[in-house]
C-alpha atoms as a printed R data frame, in Angstrom:
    type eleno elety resid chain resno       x       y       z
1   ATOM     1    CA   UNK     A     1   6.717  18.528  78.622
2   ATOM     2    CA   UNK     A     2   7.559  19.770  74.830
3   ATOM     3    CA   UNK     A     3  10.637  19.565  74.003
4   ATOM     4    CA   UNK     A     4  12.067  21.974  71.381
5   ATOM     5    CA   UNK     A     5  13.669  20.314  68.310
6   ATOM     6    CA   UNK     A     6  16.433  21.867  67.222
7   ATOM     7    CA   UNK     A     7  16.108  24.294  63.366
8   ATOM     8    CA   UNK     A     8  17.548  22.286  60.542
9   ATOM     9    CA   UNK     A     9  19.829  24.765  58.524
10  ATOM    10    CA   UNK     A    10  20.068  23.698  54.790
11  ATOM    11    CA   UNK     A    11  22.562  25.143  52.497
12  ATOM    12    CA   UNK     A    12  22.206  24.185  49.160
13  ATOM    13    CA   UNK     A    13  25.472  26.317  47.836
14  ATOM    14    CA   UNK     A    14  27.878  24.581  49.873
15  ATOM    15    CA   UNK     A    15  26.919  20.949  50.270
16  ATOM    16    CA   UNK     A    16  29.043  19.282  52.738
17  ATOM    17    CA   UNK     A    17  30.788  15.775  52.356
18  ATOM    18    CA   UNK     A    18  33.233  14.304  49.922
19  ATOM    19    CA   UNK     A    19  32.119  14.093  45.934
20  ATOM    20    CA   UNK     A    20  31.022  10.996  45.157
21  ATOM    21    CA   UNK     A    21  33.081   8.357  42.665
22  ATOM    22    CA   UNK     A    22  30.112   6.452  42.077
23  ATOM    23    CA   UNK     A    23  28.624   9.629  40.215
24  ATOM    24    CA   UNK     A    24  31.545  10.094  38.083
25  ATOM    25    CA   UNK     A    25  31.476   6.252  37.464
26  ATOM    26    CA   UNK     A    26  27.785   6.508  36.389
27  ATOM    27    CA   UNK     A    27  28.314   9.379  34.459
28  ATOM    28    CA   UNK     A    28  31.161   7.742  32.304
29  ATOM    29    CA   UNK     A    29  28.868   4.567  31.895
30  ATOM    30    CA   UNK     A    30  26.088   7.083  30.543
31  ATOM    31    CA   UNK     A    31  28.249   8.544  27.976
32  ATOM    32    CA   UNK     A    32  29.344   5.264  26.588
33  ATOM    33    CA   UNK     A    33  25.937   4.056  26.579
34  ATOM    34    CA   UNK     A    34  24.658   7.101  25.113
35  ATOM    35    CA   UNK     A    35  27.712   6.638  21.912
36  ATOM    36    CA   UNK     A    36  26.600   2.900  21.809
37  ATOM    37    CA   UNK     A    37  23.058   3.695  21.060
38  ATOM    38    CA   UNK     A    38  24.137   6.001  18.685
39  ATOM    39    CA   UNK     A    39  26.669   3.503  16.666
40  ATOM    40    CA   UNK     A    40  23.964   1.180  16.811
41  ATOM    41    CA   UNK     A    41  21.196   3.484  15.129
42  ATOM    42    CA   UNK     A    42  23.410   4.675  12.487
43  ATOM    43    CA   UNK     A    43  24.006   0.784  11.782
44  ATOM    44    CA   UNK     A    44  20.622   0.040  11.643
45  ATOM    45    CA   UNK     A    45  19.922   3.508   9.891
46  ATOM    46    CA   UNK     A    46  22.212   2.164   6.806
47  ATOM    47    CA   UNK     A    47  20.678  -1.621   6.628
48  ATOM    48    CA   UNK     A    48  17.119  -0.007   6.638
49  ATOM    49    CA   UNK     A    49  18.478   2.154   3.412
50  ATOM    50    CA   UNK     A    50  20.037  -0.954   1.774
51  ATOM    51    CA   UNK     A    51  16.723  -3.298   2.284
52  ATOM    52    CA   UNK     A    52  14.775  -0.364   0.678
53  ATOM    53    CA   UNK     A    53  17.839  -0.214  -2.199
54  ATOM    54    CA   UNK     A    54  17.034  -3.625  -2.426
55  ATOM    55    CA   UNK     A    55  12.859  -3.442  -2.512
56  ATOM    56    CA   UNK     A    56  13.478  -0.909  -5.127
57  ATOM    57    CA   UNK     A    57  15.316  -2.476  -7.323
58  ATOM    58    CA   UNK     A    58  12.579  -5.904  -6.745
59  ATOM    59    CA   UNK     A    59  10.052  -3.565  -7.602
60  ATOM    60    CA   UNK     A    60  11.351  -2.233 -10.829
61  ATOM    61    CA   UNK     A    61  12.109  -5.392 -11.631
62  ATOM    62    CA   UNK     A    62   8.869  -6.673 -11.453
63  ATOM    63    CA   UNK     A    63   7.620  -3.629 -13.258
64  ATOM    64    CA   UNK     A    64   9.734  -4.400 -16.569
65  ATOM    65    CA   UNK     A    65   8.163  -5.514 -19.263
66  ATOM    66    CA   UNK     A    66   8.660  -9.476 -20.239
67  ATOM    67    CA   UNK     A    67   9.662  -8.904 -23.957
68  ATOM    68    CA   UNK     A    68   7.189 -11.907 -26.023
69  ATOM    69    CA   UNK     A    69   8.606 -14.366 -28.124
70  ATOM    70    CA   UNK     A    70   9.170 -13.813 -31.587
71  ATOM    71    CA   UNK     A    71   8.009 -16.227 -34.554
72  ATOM    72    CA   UNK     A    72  10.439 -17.527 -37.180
73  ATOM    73    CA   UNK     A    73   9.394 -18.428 -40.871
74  ATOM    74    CA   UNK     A    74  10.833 -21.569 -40.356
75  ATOM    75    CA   UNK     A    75   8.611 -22.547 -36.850
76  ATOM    76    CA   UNK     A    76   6.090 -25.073 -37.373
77  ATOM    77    CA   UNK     A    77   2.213 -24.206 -37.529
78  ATOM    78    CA   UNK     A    78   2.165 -26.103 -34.075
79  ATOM    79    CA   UNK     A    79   5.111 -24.126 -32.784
80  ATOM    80    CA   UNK     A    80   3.551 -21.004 -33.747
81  ATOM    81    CA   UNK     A    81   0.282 -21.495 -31.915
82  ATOM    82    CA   UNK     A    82   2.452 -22.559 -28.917
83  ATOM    83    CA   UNK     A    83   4.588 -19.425 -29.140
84  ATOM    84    CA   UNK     A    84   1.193 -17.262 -29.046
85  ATOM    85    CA   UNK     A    85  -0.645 -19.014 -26.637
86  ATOM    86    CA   UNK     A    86   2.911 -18.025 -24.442
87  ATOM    87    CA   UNK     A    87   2.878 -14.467 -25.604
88  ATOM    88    CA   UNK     A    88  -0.818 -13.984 -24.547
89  ATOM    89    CA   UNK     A    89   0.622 -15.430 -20.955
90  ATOM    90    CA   UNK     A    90   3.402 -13.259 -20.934
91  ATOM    91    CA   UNK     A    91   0.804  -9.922 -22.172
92  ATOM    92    CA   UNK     A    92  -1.131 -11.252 -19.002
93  ATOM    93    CA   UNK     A    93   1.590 -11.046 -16.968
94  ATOM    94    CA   UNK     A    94   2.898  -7.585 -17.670
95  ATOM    95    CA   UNK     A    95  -0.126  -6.568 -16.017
96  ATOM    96    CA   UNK     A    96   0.033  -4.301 -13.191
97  ATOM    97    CA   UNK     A    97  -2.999  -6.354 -11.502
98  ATOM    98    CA   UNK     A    98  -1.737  -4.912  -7.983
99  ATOM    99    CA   UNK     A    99  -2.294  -1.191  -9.060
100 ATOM   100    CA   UNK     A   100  -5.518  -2.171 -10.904
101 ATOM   101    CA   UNK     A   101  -7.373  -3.555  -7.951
102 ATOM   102    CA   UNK     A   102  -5.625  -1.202  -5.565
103 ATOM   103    CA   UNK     A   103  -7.403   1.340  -7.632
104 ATOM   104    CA   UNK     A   104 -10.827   0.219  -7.352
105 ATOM   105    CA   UNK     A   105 -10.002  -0.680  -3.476
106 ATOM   106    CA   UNK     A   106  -9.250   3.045  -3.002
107 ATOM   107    CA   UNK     A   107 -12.825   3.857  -4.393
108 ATOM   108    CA   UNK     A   108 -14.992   2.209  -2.011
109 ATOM   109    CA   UNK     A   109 -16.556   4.108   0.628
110 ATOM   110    CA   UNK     A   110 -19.395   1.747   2.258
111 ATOM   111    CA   UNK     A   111 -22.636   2.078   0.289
112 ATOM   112    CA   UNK     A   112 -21.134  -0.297  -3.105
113 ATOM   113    CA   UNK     A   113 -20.777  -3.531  -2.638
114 ATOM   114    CA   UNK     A   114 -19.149  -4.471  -5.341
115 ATOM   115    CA   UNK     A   115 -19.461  -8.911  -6.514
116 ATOM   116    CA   UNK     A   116 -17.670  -8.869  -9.788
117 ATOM   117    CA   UNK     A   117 -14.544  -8.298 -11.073
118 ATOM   118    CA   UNK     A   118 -13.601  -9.201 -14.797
119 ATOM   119    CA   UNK     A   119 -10.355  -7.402 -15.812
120 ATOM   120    CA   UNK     A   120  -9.840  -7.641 -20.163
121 ATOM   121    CA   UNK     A   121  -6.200  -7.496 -19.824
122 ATOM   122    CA   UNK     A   122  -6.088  -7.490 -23.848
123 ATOM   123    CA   UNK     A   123  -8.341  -4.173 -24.162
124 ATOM   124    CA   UNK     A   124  -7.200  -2.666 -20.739
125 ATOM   125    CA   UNK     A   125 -11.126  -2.605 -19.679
126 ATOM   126    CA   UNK     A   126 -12.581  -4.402 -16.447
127 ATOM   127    CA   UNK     A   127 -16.516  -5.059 -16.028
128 ATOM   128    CA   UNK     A   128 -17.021  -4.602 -12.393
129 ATOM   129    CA   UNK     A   129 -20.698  -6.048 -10.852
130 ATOM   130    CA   UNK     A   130 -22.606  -4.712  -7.577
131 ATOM   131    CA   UNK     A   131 -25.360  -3.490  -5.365
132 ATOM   132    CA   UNK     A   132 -25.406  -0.075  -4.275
133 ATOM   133    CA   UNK     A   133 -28.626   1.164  -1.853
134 ATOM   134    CA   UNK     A   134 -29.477   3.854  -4.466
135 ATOM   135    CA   UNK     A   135 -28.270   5.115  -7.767
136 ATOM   136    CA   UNK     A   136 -26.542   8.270  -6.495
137 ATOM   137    CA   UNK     A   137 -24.521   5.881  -4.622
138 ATOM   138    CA   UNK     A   138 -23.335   4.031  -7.806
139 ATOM   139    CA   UNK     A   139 -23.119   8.032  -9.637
140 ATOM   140    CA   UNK     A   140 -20.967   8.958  -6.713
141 ATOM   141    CA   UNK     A   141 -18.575   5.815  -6.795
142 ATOM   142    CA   UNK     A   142 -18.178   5.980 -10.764
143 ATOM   143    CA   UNK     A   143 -16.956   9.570 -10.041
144 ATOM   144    CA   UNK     A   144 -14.654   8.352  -6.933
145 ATOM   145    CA   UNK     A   145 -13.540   5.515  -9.645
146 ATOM   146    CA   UNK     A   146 -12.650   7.884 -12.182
147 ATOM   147    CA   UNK     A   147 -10.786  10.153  -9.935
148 ATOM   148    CA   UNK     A   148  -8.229   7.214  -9.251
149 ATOM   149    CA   UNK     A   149  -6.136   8.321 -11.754
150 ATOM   150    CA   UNK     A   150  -6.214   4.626 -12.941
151 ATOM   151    CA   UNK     A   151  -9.692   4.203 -14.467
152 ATOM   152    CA   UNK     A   152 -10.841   6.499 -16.850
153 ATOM   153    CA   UNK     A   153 -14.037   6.733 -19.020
154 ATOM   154    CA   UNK     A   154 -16.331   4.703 -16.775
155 ATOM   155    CA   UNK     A   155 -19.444   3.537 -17.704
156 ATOM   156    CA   UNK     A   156 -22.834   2.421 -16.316
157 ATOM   157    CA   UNK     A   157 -23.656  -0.196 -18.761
158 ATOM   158    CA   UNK     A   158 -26.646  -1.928 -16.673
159 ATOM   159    CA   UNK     A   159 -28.538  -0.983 -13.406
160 ATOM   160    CA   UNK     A   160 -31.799  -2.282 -12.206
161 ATOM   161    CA   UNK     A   161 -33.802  -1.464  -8.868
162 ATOM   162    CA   UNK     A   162 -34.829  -4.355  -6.508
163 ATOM   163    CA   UNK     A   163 -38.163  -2.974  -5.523
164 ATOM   164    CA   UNK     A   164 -38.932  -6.560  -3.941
165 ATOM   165    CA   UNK     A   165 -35.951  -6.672  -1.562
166 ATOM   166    CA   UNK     A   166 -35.437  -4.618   1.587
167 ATOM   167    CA   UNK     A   167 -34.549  -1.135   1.272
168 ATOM   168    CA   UNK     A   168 -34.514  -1.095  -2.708
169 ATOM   169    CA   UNK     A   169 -31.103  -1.527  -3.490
170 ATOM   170    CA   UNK     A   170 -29.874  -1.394  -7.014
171 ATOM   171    CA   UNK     A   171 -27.876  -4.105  -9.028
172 ATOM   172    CA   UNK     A   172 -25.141  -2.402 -11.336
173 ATOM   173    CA   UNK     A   173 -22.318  -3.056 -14.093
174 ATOM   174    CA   UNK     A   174 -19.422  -0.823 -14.877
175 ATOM   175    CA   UNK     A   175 -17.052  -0.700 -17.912
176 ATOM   176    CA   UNK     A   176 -13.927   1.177 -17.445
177 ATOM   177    CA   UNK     A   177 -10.779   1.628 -19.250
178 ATOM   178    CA   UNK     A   178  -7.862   1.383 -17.017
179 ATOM   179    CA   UNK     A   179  -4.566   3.028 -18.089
180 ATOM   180    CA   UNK     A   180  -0.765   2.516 -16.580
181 ATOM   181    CA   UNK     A   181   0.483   5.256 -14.202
């Protein structure tokens, strides 16, 4: 009725049959893959450091200093008004507006709200208008302001409760001095 099957002996330390070229084949295609990869990182590895050679020397370049544009004696009166209406465009431009506003971006937190932004870039100051929901909100984002490293002596020049609107928030204005890093 049953019949018996027959034990299946495994032996692991002698495996029988011929070795395999396929193996060896695969094995050889693995390597050279493997060096491929590798060529082709270290290729990409020195383009990456050349683009960021590159952004680098962008960046510095847009960090120099446009020199303004000196008067003669012998320039008209027209000329000379021209010439300073240029060198208050180049002052302007000299400007590091990105660090400025990245500065006061890095300062928010969720309770200011802040709806005005008016940089002096003649006296290095910026007025800055908002709503806050309470005053230790506004306290506690002149202190966040000030510990930018960019914006120093900061000033509440205004604030005034809403008692008539929802939740009582409280209209602000700011004066700081902002200072290159």
């Amino acid at each position: 009725m049953f019949r018996r099957i027959p034990p299946v002996e495994l032996d692991f330390l002698h495996p029988g049959g011929r070795p395999s070229r396929l193996g060896a084949w695969l094995l050889v295609a693995g390597v050279i893959a493997g060096a491929l990869a590798l060529l082709e990182q270290h290729h990409l590895g020195s383009q990456l450091q050349a683009r960021e050679a590159q952004l680098e020397e962008i960046r510095s370049m847009a960090r120099r200093a446009r020199p303004a544009i000196e008067m003669r004696e012998s320039d008209s009166p027209q000329m000379r008004e021209q010439i300073k209406k240029a060198n208050t465009v180049l002052a302007q431009m000299n400007v590091p507006w990105g660090e400025l506003f990245a500065a006061i971006e890095s300062a928010e937190e969720g309770r200011v709200g802040l709806l005005q932004i008016q940089p002096d870039a003649r006296s290095r100051t910026v007025l800055m208008g908002g709503s806050a929901r309470d005053l230790p909100a506004v306290l506690a984002y002149m202190t966040r302001l000030e510990g930018t490293g960019r914006l120093k002596d900061v000033v509440l020049m205004s604030h005034e409760v809403k008692l008539k609107e929802p939740g009582t928030p409280v209209a602000f204005q700011l004066l700081a001095r902002w200072v290159e890093g």
